[in-house]
C-alpha positions as CSV (number, residue, x, y, z in Angstrom):
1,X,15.5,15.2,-31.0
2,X,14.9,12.4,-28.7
3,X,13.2,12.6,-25.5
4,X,14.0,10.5,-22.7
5,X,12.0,10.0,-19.3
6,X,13.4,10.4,-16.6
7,X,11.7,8.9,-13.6
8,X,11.1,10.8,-10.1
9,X,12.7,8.5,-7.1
10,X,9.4,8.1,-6.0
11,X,7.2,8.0,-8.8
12,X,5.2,4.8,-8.6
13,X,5.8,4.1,-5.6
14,X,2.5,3.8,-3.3
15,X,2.1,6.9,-0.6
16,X,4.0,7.3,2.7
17,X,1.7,6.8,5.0
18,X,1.7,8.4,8.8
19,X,0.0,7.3,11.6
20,X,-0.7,10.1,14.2
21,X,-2.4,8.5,17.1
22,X,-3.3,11.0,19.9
23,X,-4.7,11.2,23.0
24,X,-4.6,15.0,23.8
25,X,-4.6,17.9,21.1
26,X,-1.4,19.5,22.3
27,X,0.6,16.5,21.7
28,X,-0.9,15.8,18.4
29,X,0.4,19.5,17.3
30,X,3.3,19.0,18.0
31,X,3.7,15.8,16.0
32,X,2.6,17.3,13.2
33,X,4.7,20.6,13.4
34,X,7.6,18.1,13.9
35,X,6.2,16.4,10.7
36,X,6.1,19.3,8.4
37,X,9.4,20.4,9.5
38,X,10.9,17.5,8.7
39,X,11.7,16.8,4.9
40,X,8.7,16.2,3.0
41,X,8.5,13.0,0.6
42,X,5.9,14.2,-2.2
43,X,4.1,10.6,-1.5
44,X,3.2,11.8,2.3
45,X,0.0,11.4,3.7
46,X,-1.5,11.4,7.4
47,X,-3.7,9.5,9.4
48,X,-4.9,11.2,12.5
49,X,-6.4,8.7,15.2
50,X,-7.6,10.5,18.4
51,X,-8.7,8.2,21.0
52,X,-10.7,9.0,23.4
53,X,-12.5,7.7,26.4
54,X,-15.6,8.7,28.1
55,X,-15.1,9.2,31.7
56,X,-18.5,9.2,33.2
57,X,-18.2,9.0,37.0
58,X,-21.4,7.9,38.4
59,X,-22.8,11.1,39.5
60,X,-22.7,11.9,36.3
61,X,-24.9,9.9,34.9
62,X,-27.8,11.5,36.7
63,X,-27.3,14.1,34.8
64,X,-26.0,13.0,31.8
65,X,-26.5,9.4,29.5
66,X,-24.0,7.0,28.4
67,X,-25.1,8.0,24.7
68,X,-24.7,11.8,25.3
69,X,-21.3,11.4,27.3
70,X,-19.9,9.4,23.9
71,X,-21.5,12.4,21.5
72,X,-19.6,14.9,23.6
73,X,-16.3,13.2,23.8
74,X,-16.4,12.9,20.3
75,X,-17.2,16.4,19.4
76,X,-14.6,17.3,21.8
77,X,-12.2,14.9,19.7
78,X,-13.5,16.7,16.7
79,X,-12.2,20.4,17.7
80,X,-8.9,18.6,18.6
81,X,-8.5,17.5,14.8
82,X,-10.0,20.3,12.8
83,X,-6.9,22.5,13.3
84,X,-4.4,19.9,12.7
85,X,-6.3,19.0,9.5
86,X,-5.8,22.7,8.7
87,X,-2.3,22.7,9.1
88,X,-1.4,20.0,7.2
89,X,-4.1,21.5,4.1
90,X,-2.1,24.6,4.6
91,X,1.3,22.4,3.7
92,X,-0.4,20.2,0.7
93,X,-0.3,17.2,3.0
94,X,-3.4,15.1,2.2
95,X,-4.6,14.1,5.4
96,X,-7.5,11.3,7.1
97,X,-8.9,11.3,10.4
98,X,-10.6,8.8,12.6
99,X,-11.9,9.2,16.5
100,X,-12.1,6.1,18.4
101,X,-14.5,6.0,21.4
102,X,-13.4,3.2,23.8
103,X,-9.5,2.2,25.7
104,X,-6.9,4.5,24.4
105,X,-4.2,2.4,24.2
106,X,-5.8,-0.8,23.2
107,X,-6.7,1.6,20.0
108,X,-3.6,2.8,19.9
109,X,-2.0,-0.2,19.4
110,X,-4.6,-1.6,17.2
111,X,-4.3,1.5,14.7
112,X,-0.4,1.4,14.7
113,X,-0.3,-2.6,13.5
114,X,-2.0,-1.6,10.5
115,X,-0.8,-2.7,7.1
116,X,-1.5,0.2,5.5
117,X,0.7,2.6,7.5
118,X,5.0,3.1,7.2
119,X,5.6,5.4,10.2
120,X,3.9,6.0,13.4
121,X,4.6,9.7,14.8
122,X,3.7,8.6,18.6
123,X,2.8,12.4,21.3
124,X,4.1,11.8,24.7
125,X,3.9,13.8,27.5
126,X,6.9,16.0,27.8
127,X,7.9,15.7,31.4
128,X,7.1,12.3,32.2
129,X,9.8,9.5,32.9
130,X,7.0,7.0,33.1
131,X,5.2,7.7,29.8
132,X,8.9,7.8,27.9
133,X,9.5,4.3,29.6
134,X,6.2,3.1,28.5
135,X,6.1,4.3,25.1
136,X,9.6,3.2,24.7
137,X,8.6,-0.4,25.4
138,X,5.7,0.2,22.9
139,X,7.8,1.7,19.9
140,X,10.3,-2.2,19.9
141,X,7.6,-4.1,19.7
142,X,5.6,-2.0,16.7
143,X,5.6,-3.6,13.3
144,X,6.2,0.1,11.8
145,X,9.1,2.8,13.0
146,X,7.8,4.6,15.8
147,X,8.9,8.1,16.2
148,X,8.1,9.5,20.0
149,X,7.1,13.1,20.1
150,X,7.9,15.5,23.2
């Protein structure tokens, strides 16, 4: 008896990587429940990027420091990804996740030029002509495929 290997499609092949760049939690679930509806590749893992910014009027800062402000956006960024990090445990999808404190865009569009990356799942605001329009104009001029998210 002879035994021949027969190789998977994607066996050595490197992972698929996702970028999920967010900038509220709701659109970010839904990107990732499009995700795992989708059909899986076995090589599929996600990056989750939520970018925030500290809006600090300047009333505010009586009260409240510049340091303080950044610790609470981030934890706030924090609760937004510790569910979708569930979800995607729940499905066997290994997943990373990264807050960035600072322009949301600007780190947007930093995180989605990455080499390391295949496929950007890009959360837009449902009803809104504008954002479509924008994010549009962003996904043609993205090294990666960019899929918007309603």
């Amino acid at each position: 008896m002879e035994w021949v290997h027969v190789r998977r499609p994607y066996e050595g092949l490197p992972m698929a990587r996702v970028l999920i760049p967010f900038v509220d939690p709701e659109g970010a679930r839904r990107a990732v429940v499009q995700l795992l509806a989708e059909t899986r590749d076995p090589r599929l893992a996600v990056h989750l990027l939520a970018a925030v910014e500290p809006r600090v009027s300047g009333k505010v800062r009586i009260f409240m420091s510049p340091e303080r402000a950044q610790a609470a956006v981030r934890d706030a960024a924090q609760s937004w990804l510790a569910p979708l990090e569930a979800m995607l445990a729940a499905a066997g999808v290994p997943c990373t996740s990264e807050i960035v404190v600072g322009p949301t865009w600007a780190a947007i569009r930093e995180a989605s030029s990455r080499p390391d990356i295949d496929r950007v799942l890009l959360p837009v605001k449902r009803h809104s002509w504008r954002g479509w329009r924008e994010h549009s104009g962003y996904a043609l001029h993205s090294p990666h495929r960019v899929t918007l998210v309603a």
